[in-house]
Phi, psi and omega in degrees: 000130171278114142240163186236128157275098143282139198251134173228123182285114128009106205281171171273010176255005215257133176270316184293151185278177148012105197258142199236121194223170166248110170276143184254140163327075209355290179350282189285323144026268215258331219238286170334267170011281201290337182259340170283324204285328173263021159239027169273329188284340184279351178095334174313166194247105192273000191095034179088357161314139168215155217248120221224093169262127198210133173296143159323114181267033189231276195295291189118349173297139178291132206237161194232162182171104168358110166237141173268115152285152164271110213220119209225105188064235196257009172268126167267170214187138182235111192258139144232127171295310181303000186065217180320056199252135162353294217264357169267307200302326172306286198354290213287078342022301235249311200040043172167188196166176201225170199224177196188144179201162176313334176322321205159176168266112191251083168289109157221212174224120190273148165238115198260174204219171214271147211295331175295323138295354175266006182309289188306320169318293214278023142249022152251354161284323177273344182295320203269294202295272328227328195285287233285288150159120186273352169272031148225062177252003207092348200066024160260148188252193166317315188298014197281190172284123189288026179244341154323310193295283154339334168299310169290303193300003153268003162285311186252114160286155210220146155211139166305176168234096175270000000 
């Protein structure tokens, strides 16, 4: 599997730096995606993977794409590793989305949260996610450092789930 990094400069009105993205691969695309999002639909059991539906900030159409949430005491957590991904820049636009398994439809409102806060999410993410993925942490793991963490965490957006 191939990734590419692209870096997109910030608009000028924009407080956040430089956007970090991992492009995922033809593979994963074409062939992975499309195989988790129909056997999370089938009710199979991935360890909590869920199909992440968010409108379009162009069309308004809904657009899906496979996720692990994260879930810490009673707080939930939508992570991308992968940075600057479609489906986080719809979020933010949207500011919320429905998350969907055979159970059912979880309409909610994302809040994404300030960078100074992600340490403890994203080691408590790599604990769970890290066989999956942790090569797009940078090669930092759970065992990392909160300054380690912090280091990171303005490449990967984070949003509560309210």
């Amino acid at each position: 599997m191939t990734t590419s990094t692209t870096t997109t400069p910030a608009s000028s009105t924009s407080t956040r730096p430089a956007a970090r993205y991992l492009a995922p691969g033809w593979g994963t695309r074409r062939i992975f995606n499309p195989l988790v999002a129909r056997l999370v639909r089938l009710g199979l059991p991935l360890k909590g993977a869920r199909i992440l539906e968010v409108p379009g900030r162009t069309s308004g159409e809904w657009r899906a794409t496979p996720v692990n949430p994260l879930t810490i005491g009673d707080t939930r957590y939508l992570v991308a590793p992968r940075g600057e991904t479609q489906w986080v820049l719809n979020m933010r636009a949207s500011g919320g989305g429905r998350l969907r398994d055979r159970a059912g439809v979880d309409h909610f409102v994302a809040v994404e949260i300030d960078d100074g806060a992600k340490p403890p999410v994203l080691r408590a993410y790599l604990e769970q996610w890290a066989f999956e993925t942790g090569k797009f942490f940078d090669g930092v793991g759970a065992d990392a450092t909160d300054d380690e963490l912090a280091a990171i965490a303005p490449g990967i957006p984070v949003f509560r789930i309210a």
